[in-house]
C-alpha positions as CSV (number, residue, x, y, z in Angstrom):
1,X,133.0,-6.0,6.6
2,X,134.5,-7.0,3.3
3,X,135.3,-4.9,0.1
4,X,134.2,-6.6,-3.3
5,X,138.0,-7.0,-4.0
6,X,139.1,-9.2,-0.8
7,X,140.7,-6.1,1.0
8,X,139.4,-4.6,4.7
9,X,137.2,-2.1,4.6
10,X,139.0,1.4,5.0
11,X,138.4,2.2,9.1
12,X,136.2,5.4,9.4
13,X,138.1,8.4,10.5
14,X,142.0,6.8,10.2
15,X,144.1,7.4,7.3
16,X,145.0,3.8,6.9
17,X,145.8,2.6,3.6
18,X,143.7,-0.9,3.1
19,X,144.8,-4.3,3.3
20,X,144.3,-7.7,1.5
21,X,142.1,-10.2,3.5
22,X,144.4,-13.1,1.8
23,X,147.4,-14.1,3.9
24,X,150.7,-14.0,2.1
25,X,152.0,-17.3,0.3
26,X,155.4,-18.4,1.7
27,X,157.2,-16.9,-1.1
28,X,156.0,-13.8,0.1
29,X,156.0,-14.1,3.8
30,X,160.1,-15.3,3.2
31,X,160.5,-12.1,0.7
32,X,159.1,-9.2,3.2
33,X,160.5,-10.6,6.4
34,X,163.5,-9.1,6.0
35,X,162.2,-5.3,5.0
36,X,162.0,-2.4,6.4
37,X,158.3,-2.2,7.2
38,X,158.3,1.7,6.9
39,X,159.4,1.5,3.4
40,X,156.9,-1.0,2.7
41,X,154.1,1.4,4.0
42,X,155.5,4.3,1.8
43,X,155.8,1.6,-1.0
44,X,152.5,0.5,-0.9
45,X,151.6,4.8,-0.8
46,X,153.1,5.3,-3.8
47,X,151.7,2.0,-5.2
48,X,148.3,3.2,-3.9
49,X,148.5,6.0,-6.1
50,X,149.8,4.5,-9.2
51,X,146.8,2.5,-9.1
52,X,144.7,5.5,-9.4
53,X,144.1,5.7,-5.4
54,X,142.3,1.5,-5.7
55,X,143.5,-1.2,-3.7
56,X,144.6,-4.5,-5.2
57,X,147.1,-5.8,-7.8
58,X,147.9,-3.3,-10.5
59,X,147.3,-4.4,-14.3
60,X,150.1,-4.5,-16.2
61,X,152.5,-3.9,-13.7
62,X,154.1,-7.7,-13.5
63,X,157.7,-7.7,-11.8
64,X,160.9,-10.5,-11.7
65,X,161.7,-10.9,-8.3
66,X,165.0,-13.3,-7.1
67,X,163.5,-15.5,-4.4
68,X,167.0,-17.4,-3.6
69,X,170.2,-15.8,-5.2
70,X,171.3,-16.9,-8.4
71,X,168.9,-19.7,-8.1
72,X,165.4,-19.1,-8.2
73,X,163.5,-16.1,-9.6
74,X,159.7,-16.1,-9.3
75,X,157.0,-13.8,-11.1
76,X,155.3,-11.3,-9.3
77,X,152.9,-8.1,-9.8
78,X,152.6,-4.9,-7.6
79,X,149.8,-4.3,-5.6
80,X,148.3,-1.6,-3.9
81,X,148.4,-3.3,-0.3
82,X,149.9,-2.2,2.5
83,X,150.7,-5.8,3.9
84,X,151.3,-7.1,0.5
85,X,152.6,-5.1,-2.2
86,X,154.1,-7.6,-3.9
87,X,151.8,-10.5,-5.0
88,X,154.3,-13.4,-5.5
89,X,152.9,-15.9,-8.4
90,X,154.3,-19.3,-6.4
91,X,153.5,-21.7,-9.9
92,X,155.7,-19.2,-12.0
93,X,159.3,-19.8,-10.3
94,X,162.4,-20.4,-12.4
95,X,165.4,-21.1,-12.6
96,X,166.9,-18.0,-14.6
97,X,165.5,-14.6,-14.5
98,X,165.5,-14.4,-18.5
99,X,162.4,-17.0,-17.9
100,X,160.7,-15.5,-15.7
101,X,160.9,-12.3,-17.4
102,X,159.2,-14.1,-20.6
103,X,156.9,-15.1,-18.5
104,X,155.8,-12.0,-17.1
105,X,155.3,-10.5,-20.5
106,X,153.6,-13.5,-21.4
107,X,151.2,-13.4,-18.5
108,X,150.9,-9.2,-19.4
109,X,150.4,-9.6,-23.3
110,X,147.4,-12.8,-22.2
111,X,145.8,-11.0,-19.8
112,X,145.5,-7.7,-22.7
113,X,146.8,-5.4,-20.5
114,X,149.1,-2.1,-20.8
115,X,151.7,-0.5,-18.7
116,X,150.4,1.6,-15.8
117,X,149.2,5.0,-16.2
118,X,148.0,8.0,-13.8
119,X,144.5,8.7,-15.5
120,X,143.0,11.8,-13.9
């Protein structure tokens, strides 16, 4: 069954955090093959919570993120996804991280959106 935002449905009775039905681009397949895939679970906890205990990308929350050193630095934004918490933007990569950064903002200040906050 699918959730309105393209993540799994939540299995009954498990205490599984969810996961996005969309596969990872290969900027981010090349980015998380090389981690630690319990940090990435406690990651995408903490991530989870941030985002007020919803799945999916987090408004606001838009990242630089060096895809080949001191070469390439792509745009990204944290999501609450336990197989992706990292959403890699693969049409905003540049070659300085000063770009990307003004992109980022740029793509923050377009979109209206503030930082992240814990609203109770």
């Amino acid at each position: 069954m699918r959730h309105p935002n393209n993540m799994m449905e939540r299995p009954d009775g498990k205490e599984v955090l969810g996961a996005s039905l969309v596969p990872p681009n290969d900027l981010e397949k090349a980015m998380m093959r090389e981690l630690d895939i319990d940090k990435i679970n406690d990651l995408a906890e903490c991530l989870f919570v941030l985002n007020n205990r919803r799945y999916g990308p987090i408004a606001g929350a838009y990242m630089v993120v060096c895809t080949k050193p001191d070469k390439e630095w792509c745009v990204g934004q944290l999501n609450a996804d336990r197989l992706k918490p990292i959403i890699l933007f693969e049409d905003k990569v540049f070659p300085g991280p000063g770009l990307a950064q003004a992109e980022a903002v740029r793509i923050k200040e377009e979109r209206g959106e503030a930082a992240p906050c814990r609203c109770t």
